[in-house]
Each structure stands twice: as C-alpha cells, then as structure tokens.
RODRENZA-417686 format. One record per residue (C-alpha): residue number from 1; residue in one letter; x, y, z. Coordinates in Angstrom, 1 decimal. Layout:
BEGIN
<NUM, A, <X, Y, Z>>
...
END
This chain:
BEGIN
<1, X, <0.0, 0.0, 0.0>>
<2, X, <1.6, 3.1, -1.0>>
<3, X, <2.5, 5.8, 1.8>>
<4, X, <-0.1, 8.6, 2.3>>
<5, X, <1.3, 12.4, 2.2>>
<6, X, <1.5, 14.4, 5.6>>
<7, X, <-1.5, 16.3, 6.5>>
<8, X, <-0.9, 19.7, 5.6>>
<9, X, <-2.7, 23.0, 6.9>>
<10, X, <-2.6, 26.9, 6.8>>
<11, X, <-3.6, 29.2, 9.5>>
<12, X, <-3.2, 32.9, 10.2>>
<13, X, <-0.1, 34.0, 11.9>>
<14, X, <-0.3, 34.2, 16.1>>
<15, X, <2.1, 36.4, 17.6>>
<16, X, <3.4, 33.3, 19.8>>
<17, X, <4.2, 31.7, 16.3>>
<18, X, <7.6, 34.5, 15.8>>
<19, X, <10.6, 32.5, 17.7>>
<20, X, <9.8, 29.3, 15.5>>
<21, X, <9.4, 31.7, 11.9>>
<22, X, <11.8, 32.9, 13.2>>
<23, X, <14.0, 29.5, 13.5>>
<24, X, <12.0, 28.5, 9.9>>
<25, X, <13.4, 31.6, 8.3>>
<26, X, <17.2, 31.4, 9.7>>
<27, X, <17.5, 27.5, 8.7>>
<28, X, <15.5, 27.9, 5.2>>
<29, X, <18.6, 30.5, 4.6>>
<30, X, <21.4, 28.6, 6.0>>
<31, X, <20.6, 25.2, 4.4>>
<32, X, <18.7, 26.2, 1.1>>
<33, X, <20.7, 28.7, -0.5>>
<34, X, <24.3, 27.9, 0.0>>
<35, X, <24.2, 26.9, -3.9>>
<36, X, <23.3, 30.6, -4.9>>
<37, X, <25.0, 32.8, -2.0>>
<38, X, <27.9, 32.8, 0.2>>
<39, X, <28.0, 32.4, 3.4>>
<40, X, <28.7, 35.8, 4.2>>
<41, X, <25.4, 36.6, 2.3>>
<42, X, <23.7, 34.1, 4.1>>
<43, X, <24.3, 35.5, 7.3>>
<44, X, <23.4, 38.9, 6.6>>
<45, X, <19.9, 37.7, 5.1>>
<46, X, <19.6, 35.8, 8.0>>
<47, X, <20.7, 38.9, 10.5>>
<48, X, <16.8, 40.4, 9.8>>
<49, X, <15.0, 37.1, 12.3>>
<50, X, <17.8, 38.1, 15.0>>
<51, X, <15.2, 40.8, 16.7>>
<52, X, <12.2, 38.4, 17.6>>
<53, X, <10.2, 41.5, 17.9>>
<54, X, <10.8, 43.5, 14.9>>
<55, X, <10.9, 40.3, 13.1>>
<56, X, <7.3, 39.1, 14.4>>
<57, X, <5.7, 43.2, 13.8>>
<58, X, <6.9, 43.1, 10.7>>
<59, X, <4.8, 39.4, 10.2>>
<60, X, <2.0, 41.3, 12.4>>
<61, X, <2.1, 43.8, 9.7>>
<62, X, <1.4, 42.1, 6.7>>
<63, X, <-1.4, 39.1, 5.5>>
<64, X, <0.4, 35.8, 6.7>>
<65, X, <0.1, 32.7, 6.5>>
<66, X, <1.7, 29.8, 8.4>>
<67, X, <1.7, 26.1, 6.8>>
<68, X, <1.6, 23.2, 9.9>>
<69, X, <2.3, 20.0, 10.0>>
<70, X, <0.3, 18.4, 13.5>>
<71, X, <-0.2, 21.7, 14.5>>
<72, X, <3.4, 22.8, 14.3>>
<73, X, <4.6, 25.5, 11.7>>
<74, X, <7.0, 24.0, 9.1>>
<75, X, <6.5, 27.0, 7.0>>
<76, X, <5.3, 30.9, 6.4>>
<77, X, <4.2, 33.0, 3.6>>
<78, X, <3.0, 37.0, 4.2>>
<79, X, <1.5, 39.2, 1.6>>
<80, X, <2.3, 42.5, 1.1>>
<81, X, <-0.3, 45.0, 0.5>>
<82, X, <-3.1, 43.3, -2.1>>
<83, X, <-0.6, 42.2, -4.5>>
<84, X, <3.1, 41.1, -3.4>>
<85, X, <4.9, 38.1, -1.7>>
<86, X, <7.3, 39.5, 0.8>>
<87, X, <8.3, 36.7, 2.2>>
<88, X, <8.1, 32.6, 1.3>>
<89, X, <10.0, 30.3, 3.7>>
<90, X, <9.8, 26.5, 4.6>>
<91, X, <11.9, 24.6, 6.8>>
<92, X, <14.1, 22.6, 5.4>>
<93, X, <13.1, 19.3, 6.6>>
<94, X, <10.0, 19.5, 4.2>>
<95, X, <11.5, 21.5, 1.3>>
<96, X, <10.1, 20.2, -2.0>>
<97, X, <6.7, 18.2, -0.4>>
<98, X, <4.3, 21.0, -1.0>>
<99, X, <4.4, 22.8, 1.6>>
<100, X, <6.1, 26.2, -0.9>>
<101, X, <3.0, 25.6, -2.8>>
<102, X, <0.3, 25.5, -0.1>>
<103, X, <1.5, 28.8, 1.0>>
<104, X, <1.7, 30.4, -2.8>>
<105, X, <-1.7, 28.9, -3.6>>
<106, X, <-2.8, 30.4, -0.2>>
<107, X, <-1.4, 34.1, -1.5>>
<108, X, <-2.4, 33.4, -4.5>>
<109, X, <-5.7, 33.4, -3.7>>
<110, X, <-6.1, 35.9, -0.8>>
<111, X, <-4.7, 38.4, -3.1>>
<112, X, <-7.2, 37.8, -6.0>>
<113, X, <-9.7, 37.6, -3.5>>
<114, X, <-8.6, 41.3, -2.1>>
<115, X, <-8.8, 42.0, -6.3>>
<116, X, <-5.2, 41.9, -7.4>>
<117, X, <-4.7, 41.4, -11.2>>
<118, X, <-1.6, 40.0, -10.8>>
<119, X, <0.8, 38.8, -7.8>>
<120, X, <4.8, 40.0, -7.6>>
<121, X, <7.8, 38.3, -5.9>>
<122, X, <11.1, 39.3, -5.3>>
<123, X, <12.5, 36.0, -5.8>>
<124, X, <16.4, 34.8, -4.7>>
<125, X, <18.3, 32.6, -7.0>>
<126, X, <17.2, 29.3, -5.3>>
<127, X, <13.8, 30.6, -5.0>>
<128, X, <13.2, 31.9, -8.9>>
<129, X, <12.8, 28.1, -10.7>>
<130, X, <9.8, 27.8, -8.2>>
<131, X, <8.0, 30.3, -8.6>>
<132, X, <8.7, 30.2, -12.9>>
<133, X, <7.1, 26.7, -12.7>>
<134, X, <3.8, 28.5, -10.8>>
<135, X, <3.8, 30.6, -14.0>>
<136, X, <5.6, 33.6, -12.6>>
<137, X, <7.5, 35.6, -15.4>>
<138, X, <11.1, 37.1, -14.9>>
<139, X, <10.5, 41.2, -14.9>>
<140, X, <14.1, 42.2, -14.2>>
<141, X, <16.9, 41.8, -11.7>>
<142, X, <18.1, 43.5, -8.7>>
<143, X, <21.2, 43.9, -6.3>>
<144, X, <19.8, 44.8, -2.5>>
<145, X, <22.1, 45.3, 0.2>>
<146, X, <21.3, 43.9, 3.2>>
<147, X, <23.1, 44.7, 6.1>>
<148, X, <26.4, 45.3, 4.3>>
<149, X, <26.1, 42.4, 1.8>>
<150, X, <24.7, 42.6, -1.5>>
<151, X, <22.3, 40.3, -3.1>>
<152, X, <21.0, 39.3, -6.3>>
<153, X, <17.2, 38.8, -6.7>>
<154, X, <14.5, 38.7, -9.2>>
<155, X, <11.6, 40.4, -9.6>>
<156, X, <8.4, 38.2, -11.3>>
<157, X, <5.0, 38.8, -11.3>>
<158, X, <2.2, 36.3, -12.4>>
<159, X, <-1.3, 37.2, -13.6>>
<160, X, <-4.0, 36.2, -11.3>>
<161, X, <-7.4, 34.3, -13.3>>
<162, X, <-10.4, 36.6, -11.3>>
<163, X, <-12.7, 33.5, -10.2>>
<164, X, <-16.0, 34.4, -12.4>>
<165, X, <-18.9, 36.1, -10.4>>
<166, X, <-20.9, 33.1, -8.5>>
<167, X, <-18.0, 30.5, -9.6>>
<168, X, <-17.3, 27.9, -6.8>>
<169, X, <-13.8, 28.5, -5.5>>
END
C-alpha cells in the first residue's frame, strides 16, 4: 500500500508563532541557498530574524500565512499589501513536499480575493525556478544590500485568473 502524504494545513499568523518563523526563516537561509549565495550573504539575510520582535511586527504587519504539520509551523508566507509576496520560507526538513506551494496557492488566492490582477515576488536565486514553474514571469533583476552584503534577486509577477462572479472556489 503506497505511503499517504502528511497532512498539511494553513492558518493565520499568532504572535506566539515569531521565535519558530523565526527558526524556519534562519534555517531555510542557511541550508537552502548555499548553492546561490555565500555564506557571508547568508548570514546577513539571515541577520533580519535576530530581533524576535521587529521580526514578528513586521509578520503582524502584513497578510500571513503559516503552513503546519500536526499543528506545528514548518512553514510561512506573508503578503504585502493586495498584490506582493514578501516573504516565502519553509523549513528545510520538508522543502520540495508542497508545503512552498500551499502557502503560494494560499497568496495566490487571498490576493485575488482582495482584487489583485496580478501577484509579484522578489524572488532569490534558489527561490526563482519555483515560482517560474507557478507561472511567474522574470520582470528584471536586482542587487539589495542587506546589512552590508549585496544580493542578487528577481523580480516576477504572475497574472491572477479573477474566479468568475458566483464560480465555486
């Protein structure tokens, strides 16, 4: 009998949930992108989690979602105003089993929902092929310092389908 996938789920962000995004956000940098950034790079991306509370206000601040696995957070997704991804980040103990795409979908949806035509990312290197594959187009790319270190990025944006007026979603 063939093995059934874990049990997925999204919820809205808790302020309680910050140390553990926090943890998600740190170890999604250190052990996902060493193929695309150095580690000096790494650790300055990762500097922005160090203040637990600036970290979780900025969350507060913004529509976002946190995926769970048994009620635990293995991943977090916030939107931006009605129509950009800020920030996409899953732990790496369940990178490439959905859990990215729960989140997008998620996003994807509340920003049609709040009337968005179409949905932008500022995606890094390792990030870029997923998002192409959600039909996300490359618009041009950037070089953002953060604290001290630069870093390449993309920006893509991807046209949201409006669900049609009295259309089951």
């Amino acid at each position: 009998m063939g093995q059934s996938l874990p049990n997925y789920a999204l919820r809205p962000f808790l302020a309680a949930d910050t140390p553990v995004l926090a943890a998600i956000f740190a170890a999604a940098i250190e052990e996902l992108t060493g193929d695309d950034y150095s580690e000096a790079q790494q650790e300055a991306w990762a500097a922005a989690a160090e203040d637990e509370e600036q970290f979780g206000q900025k969350l507060a601040s913004e529509l976002t979602l946190i995926a769970t696995l048994q009620n635990s957070p293995v991943g977090f997704a916030s939107l931006k105003g009605a129509d950009r991804i800020d920030m996409l980040y899953v732990h790496p103990s369940v990178a490439g089993q959905g859990v990215g795409a729960l989140l997008c979908d998620g996003l994807e949806k509340l920003a049609a929902g709040r009337g968005a035509k179409s949905l932008t990312v500022d995606a890094s290197d390792n990030a870029a092929e997923f998002f192409s594959k959600r039909g996300y187009v490359a618009k041009q790319r950037n070089t953002v310092t953060v604290n001290g270190e630069w870093l390449a990025n993309t920006t893509m944006q991807k046209t949201l389908v409006a669900a049609a007026p009295g259309a089951p979603s």
